[in-house]
N, C-alpha and C positions, 0 to 999 in steps of 0.2 A: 538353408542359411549359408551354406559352405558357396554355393554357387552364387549367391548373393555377394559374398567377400568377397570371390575372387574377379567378379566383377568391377568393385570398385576398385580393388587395388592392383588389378593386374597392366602391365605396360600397355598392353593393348585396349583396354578398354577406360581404363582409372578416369584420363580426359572425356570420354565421351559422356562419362556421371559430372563432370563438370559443363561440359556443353548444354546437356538436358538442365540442368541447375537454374543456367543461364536465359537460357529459352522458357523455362517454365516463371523465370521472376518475371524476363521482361513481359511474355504475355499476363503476367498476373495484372503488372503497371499499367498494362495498356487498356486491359477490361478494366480496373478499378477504378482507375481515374486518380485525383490527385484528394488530397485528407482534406476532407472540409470539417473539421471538429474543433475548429479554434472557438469555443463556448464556452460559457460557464453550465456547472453540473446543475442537469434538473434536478427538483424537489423527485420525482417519483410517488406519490404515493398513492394508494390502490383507492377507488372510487367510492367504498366502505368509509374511509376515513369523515370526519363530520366535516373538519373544512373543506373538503374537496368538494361534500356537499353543497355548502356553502355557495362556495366558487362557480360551481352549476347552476347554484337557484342564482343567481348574480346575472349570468348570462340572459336573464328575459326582463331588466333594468334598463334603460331608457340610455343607464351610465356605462354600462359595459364594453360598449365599444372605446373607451377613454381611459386612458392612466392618469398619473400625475407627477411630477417634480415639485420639490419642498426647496425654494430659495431663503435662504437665513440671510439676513443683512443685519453684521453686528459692527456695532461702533467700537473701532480702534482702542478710542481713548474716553471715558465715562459712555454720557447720553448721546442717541441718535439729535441732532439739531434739526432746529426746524427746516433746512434747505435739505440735510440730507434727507427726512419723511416727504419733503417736496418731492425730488430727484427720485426719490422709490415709487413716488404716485405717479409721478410723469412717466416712469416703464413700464409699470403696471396697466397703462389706459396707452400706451405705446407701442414700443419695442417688443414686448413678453407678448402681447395679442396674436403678431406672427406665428407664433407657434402652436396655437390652443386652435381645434375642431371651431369654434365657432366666433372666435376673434375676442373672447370674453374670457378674462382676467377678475378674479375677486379682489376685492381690497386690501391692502395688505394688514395684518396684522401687527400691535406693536404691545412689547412686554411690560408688565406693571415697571418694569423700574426704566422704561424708557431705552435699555440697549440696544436690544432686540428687534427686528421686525419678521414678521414669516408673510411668504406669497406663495402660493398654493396654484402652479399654472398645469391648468386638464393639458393632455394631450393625448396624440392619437397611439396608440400600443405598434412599438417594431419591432418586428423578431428580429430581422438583420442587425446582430449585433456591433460590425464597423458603423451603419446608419446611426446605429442609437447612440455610439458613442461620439460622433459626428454631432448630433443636435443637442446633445449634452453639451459639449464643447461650445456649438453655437447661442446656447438660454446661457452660460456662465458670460460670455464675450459681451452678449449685451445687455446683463443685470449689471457688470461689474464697472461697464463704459462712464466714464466722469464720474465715477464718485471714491471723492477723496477722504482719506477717513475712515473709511468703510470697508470688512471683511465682508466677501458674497460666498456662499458656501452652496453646493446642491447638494441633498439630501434628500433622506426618506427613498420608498423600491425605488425608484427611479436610479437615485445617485447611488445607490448600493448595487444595481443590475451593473450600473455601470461600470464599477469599479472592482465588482468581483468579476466582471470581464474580463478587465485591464489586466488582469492577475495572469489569464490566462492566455493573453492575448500572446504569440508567439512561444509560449508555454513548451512546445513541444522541441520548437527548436532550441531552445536553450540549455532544455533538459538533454537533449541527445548531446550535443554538443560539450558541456559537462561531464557526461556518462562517458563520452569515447575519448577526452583526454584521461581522465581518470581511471578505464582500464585501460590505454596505452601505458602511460606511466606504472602501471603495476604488472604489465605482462612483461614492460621492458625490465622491470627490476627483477621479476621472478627470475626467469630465462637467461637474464643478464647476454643477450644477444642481438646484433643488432635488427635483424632482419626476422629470426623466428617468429616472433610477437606480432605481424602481421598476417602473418596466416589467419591466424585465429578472429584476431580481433576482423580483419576484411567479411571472413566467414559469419562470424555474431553480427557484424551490422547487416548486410545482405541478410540476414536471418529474421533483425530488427523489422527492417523495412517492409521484409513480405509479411512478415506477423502482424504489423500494423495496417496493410493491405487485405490478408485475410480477414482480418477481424471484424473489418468494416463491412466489407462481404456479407458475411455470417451473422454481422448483428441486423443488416438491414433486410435479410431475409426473415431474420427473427422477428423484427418490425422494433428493434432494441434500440437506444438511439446513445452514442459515447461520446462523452464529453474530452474538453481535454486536459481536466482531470485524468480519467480512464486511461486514455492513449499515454498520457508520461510515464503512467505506473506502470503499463505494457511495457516498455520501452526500456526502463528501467530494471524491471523482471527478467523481462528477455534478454538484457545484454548481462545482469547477473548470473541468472541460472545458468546460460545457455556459455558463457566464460568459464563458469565449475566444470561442465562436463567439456570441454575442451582442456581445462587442466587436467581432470583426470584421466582423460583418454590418452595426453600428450606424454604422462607420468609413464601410462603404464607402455608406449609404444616405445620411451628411450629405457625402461628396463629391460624389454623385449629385442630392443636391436644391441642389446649386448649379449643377448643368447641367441641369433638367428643373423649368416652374414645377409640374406637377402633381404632387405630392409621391407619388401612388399609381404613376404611369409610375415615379420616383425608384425605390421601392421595389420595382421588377420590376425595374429593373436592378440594383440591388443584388443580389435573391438571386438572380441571374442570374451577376455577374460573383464572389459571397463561396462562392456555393452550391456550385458544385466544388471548391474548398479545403476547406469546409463535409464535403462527404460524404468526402471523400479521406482529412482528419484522421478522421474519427470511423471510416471503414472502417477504416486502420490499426490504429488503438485497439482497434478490439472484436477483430478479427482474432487480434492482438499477445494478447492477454487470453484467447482464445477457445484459444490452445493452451496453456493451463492445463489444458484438461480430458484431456488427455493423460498429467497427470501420476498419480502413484501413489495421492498423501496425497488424501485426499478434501476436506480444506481446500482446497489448491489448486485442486480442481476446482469448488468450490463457489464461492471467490473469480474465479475466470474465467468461471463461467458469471455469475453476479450484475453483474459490474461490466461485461461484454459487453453483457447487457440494458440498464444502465444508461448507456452510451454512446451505444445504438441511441437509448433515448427521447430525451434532451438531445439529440441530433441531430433528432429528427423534433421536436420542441418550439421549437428552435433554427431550423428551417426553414420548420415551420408556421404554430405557433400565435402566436411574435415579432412576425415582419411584420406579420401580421392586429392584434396589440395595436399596433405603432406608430402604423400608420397611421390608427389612429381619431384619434388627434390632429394635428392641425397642427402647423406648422414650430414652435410656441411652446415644444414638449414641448421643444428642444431650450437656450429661455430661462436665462441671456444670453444667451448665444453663437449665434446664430440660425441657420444656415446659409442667406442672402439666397440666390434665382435672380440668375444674373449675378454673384456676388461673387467675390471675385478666389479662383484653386484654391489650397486651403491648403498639397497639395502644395511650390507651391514657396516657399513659405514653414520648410518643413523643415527642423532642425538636422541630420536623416539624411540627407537628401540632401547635404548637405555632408561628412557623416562618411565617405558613398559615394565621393564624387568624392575626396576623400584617399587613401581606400583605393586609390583606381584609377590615382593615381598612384605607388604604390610597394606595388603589390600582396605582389610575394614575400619582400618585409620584412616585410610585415605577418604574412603566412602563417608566415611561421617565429616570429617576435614570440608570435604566439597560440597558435601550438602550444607552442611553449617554454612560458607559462604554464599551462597545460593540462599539461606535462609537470610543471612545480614542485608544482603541487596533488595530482597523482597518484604522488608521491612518499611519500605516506605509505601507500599500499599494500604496500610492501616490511613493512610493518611490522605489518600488521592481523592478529586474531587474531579468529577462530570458533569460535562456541558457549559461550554461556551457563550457568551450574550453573543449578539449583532456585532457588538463595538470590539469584541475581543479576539475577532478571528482573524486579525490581520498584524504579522509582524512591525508593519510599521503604518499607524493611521493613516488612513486616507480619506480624502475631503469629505467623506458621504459621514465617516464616524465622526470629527471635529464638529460638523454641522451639528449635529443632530444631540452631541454632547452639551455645545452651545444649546440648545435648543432646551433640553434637559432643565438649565439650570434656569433658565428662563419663562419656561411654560412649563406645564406638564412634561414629568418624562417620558409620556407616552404619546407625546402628539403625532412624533413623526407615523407612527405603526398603531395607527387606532383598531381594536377588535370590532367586527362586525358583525351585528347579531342579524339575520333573517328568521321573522315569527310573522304565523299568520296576520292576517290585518287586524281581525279582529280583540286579539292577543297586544298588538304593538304595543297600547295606553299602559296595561298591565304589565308590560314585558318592562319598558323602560322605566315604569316608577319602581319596582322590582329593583333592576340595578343601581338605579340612584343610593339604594338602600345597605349596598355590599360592600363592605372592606374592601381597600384599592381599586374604586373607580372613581377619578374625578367626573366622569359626565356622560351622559347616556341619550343621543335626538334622532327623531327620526330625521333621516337624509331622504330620502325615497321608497317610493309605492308604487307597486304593480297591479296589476287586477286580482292578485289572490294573496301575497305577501308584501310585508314591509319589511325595509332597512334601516335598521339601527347603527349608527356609529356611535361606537361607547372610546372613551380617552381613557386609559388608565392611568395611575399614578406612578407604572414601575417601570424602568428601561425594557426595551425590547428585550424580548429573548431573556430576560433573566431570569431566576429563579421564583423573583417575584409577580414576575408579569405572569409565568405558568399556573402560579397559586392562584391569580387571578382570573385565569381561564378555566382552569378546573373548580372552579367558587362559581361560577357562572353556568357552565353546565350543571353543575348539580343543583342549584336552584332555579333554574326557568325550568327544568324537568317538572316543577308542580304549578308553575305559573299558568291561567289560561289552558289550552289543552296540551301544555307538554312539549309543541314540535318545533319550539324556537331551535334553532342551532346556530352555535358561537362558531366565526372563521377568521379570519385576518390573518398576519404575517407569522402572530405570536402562536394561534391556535392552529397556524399550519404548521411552525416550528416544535409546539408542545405533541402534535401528533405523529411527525418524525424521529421525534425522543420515543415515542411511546413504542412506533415501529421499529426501530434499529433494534430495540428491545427485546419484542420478540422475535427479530431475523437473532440475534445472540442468543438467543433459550435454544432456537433449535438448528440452529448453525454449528453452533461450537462442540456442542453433542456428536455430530453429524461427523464433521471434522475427526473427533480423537478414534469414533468409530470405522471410519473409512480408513483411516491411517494403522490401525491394528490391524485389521482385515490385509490391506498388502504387505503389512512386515509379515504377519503368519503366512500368509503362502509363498513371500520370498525365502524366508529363514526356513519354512516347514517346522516352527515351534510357538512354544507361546510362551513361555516364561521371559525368555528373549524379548518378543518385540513388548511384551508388559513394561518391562526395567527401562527398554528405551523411549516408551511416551512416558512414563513416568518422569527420567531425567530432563524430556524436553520442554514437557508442563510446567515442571521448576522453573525452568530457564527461562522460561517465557515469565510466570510471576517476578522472578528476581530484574528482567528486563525493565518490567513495567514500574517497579521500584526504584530501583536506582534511575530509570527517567524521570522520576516523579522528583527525586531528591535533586537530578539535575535543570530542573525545570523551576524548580522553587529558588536557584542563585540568582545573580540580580546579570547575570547575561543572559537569560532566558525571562525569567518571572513570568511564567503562564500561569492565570490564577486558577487551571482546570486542565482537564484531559479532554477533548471533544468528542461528542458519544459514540460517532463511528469510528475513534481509532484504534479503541481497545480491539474492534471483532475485526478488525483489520489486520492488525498487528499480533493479532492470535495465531490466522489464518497463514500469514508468511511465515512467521516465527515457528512453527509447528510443521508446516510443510517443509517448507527449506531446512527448516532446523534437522528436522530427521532423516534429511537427505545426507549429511557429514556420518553420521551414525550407521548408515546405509552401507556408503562408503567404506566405510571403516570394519562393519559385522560382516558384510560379505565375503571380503577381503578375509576375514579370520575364519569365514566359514571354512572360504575354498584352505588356507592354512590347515587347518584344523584337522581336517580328513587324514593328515598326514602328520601333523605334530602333537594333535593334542588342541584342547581350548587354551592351557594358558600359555604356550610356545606359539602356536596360533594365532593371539592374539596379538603376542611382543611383536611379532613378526609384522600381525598386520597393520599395527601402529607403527612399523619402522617404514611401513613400505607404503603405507598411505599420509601417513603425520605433515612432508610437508606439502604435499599437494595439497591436502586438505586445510592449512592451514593458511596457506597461500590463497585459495578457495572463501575461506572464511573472510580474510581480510577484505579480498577486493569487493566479495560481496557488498559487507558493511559498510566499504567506502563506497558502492554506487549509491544501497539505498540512502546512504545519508547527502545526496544528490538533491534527493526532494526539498533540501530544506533550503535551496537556491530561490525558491518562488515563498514568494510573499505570506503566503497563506499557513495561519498555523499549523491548521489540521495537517496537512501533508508531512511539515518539520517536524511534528510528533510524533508521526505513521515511522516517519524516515529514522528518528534516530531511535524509537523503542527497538526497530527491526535490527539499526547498526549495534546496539548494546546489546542486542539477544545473540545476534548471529555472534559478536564475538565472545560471549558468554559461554554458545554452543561449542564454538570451535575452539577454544582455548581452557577450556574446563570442563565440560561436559563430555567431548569425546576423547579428549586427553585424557582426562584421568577418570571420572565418573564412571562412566561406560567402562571402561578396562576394568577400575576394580570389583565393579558388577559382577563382570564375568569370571574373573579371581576368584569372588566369592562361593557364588555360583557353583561353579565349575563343568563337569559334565553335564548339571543340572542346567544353564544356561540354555539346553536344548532340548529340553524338556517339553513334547512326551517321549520328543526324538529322543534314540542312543544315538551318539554317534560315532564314525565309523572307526574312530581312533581315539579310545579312552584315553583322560590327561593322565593316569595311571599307567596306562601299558605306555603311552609315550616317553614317561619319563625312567621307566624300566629301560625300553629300546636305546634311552639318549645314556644312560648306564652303563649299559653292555658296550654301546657302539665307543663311552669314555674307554672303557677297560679295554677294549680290541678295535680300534677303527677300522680292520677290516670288514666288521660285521654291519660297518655304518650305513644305515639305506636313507638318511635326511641329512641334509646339510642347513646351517642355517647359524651363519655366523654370527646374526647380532644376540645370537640368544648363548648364554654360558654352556649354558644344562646338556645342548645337543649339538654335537660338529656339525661343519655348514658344507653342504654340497648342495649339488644339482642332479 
């Protein structure tokens, strides 16, 4: 390790860990090529599932090769007129044929009360998603040609593929772009200098960029496929996390070049004393992420494998390539604020050491005080609701949900997203007088037949995706289960979406276990105790519920009004919140470890709250402001992911390791390290801090922000 340091930071060598840096991105760019992930996220789901089945037995239909677009034509002002139904019939045996496999257009449909019309045009299935959204554009252009009067809407998968495209379509640049004013602005404030702040930040993007380079790598060796969804959140993560251990590394190298004149000794001990905090946090994290790949949805596996990699690099960039950039410059980079050899330690200069020493005098006041608040914020838990319709996932409507709401009130609310049942042939008669029979189905016809199986298209009565339309798919498997012989199965939009609820489901039973169990496991062999790392997943589990709360309380004002949580953001927002969360606590215990050897647990601790508080808090903040970054894109699920993680993390850092976590260990006390002794009782410390009052000759600790005990070095 020694020979490792002195490699990066030595005069002679420091630039050449930035040449190899250099050499090792641009070769990464050049074998990886350029990010093709501008997509919307797959469904994922494992082959078990019954729609998926579905979807297979689908494939030996006559119709499989064909999608479809749902055109709405609703009249402006009362009833369609007889020229406009003309003008619809004349596209429909027209213009609309261009685009349909075989030049054939069905009739259009028109609503009892005359507003309405719907045209239902086949087309051929594109996966290029610019092309699809190209011929979207081109069926809107000539439904909507001469006619006056008339709203033309696209709808149904089609108009939905298209527009949760849209969503994502330059997604990634937006988001980066976001992301790195947003930590310039907060490194320039931290720092208050005008040039420091680039190091860093230059260092996390180059960090960025090859993480999203790796990643792509790795998942396509996996055979993983990342959307860009995936990549924002990478991106986002990476330039959060991998900004924390640049401040803390940064923290402890300007307390370090106030006790060492040669700035490069400084910077060995820096990543000497930041650098097992350093590996600890970002083990947790990729860990904590890495049992994603456990779960069902291949989303999730995709997004844990990606943001895993992405942790590693910020880490190894964070360790490596940082130091070797600071240290090319002099103490000036740090200009004003210089960190002078010899200048008095900023330490005890701290407003946290003194928030410390508060604590420490009425610790179990405090502990209850903070948990009590931590309890008021998670109080709107009682109240949270899960799972979002089709129509609700999007910050501001887009034509596909207008449509199809239109559509709604018009026809059936289930026209756009009909369920589709495949049962034997023999079965079919049986299967569909069956549903005719059931609670929320307006209509149940065979559409097609193959040499072994028929297809049923059944219309429900309920909006896609809602609660009710679920009722309505699970009503239906459980009665064709005795219809005929049994093998009918239910698939369509709703029963693909009912069985993605079902699966996120179980990726959270055994995910989030997984998680608190991984995360114990590294704080006991960081700390070598257990009582310890117990107190701190315990605080950070609160922190995480009271997050989830007070977003729910902020979510139900009328600048949000989400009337739900969508199902995969709780295990989302688990998983950041819990891993990052116990990265500031990390921070902060280590720090009172190495203290502590010497002063004691609760001088130890003042200290290591004086000496990490504002880093760490500075940490927290800009955290919270990237991820609430996500809520830049249209899509709810992300702004919800974005702001539980921005209310937790500042939850974490402003309450849970300020003062929770301390008075823990207040309490606590030797016990904190428990089964460990350790090697400096709070007892003989505060004897030593005693004797050393009575006679400072006998003082062997200095440590000015604490009363109890004189401060030296």
């Amino acid at each position: 390790m020694a020979g490792l340091l002195r490699f990066i930071t030595s005069a002679k060598t420091s630039w050449i860990v930035l040449v190899l840096a250099a050499i090792g991105v641009g070769s990464l760019f050049a074998f990886a090529g350029g990010d093709g992930t501008e997509t919307a996220p797959p469904v994922g789901l494992p082959d078990s599932a019954e729609s998926v089945q579905v979807e297979q037995l689908l494939e030996d239909f006559p119709s499989a090769d064909t999608t479809s677009a749902l055109l709405v034509f609703a009249a402006e002002d009362g009833e369609l007129t007889a020229d406009d139904t003309a003008a619809i019939d004349a596209k429909v045996f027209g213009d609309l044929t261009e685009f349909t496999p075989d030049g054939f257009v069905p009739p259009a449909q028109v609503s009892d009360d005359g507003t309405v019309a719907l045209v239902v045009v086949p087309l051929d299935p594109v996966s290029d998603v610019e092309r699809q959204a190209e011929r979207a554009q081109e069926i809107r252009d000539a439904a909507s040609a001469d006619l006056d009067g008339v709203r033309v809407y696209l709808t149904g998968a089609e108009g939905f593929e298209v527009d949760v495209a849209a969503v994502f379509a330059g997604a990634d640049v937006t988001l980066l772009l976001v992301t790195v004013i947003v930590v310039a602005i907060l490194l320039l404030v931290t720092y208050r200098s005008p040039w420091l702040w680039l190091v860093p930040l230059v260092v996390i993007g180059v960090a960025d960029a090859s993480a999203g380079a790796v990643a792509r790598q790795v998942a396509a060796a996996a055979g993983v496929q990342l959307d860009a969804s995936t990549t924002g959140i990478l991106s986002v993560l990476v330039f959060g996390a991998g900004t924390n251990y640049a401040l803390l590394l940064i923290a402890r190298y300007r307390d370090e070049l106030r006790l060492h004149e040669d700035r490069r000794e400084a910077m060995r001990r820096a990543v000497r004393g930041a650098g097992p905090a350093i590996i600890a946090s970002g083990s947790t994290v990729a860990l904590a992420l890495a049992t994603l790949l456990l779960g069902e949805l291949a989303g999730n596996r995709a997004l844990g494998l990606a943001c895993a990699v992405g942790i590693i690099v910020a880490m190894a960039f964070a360790l490596l390539v940082l130091p070797a950039a600071l240290v090319l410059f002099g103490r000036g980079l740090f200009w004003p604020y210089v960190p002078r050899f010899g200048s008095p330690d900023a330490i005890s200069r701290s407003p946290w050491g003194k928030l410390g020493l508060a604590v420490s005098r009425r610790p179990v006041v405090v502990a209850i005080a903070g948990f009590a608040v931590l309890g008021a914020l998670a109080s709107g838990l009682f109240f949270v609701q899960t799972g979002l319709s089709q129509n609700d996932r999007f910050l501001q409507k887009p034509e596909a949900v207008q449509g199809q709401e239109i559509l709604a009130d018009a026809f059936s609310a289930g026209t756009t997203s009909p369920a589709i049942v495949v049962a034997p042939i023999e079965d079919a008669d049986a299967v569909v007088a069956a549903l005719t029979d059931l609670e929320g189905i307006d209509s149940a016809t065979i559409s097609e037949e193959s040499d072994d199986v028929a297809r049923i298209d059944v219309t429900l009565s309920a909006s896609p995706e809602t609660s009710e339309a679920f009722a309505a798919v699970e009503l239906m498997r459980d009665e064709l289960d005795a219809v005929g012989s049994g093998e009918a199965l239910v698939g369509g939009l709703d029963a693909r979406a009912l069985d993605v609820s079902d699966a996120q489901a179980r990726d959270q039973a055994l995910i989030i276990p997984l998680i608190l169990v991984l995360v114990l496991i590294v704080l006991i062999i960081l700390l070598r105790a257990i009582l310890a790392p117990v107190l701190l997943l315990v605080a950070v589990v609160a922190s995480f519920f009271s997050a989830v709360g007070a977003s729910w309380w902020l979510f139900q004002t009328p600048l949000f009004g989400f009337p739900a949580i969508d199902v995969n953001v709780l295990l989302f927002s688990f998983l950041f919140l819990v891993a990052l969360g116990v990265d500031y606590s990390i921070f902060l215990v280590t720090r009172a470890k190495e203290e502590a050897e010497r002063l004691g647990i609760t001088q130890g601790m003042i200290r290591a709250l004086a000496a990490t508080g504002a880093v760490i808090t500075s940490a927290g903040i800009l955290l919270a402001a990237v991820f609430a970054v996500l809520g830049v894109l249209p899509l709810i699920t992300l702004t919800q992911i974005g702001i539980i993680v921005c209310i937790g993390v500042l939850i974490d850092t402003l309450l849970v390791r300020t003062v929770i976590v301390p008075a823990m260990a207040f309490i606590a006390k030797d016990r904190f390290w428990w089964p460990r002794k350790p090697a400096m009782s709070d007892v003989r410390a505060r004897r030593l801090g005693a004797d050393a009052l009575a006679d400072p000759a006998k003082s062997v600790v200095v440590d000015e922000a604490v009363e109890e005990v004189p401060v030296g070095r």
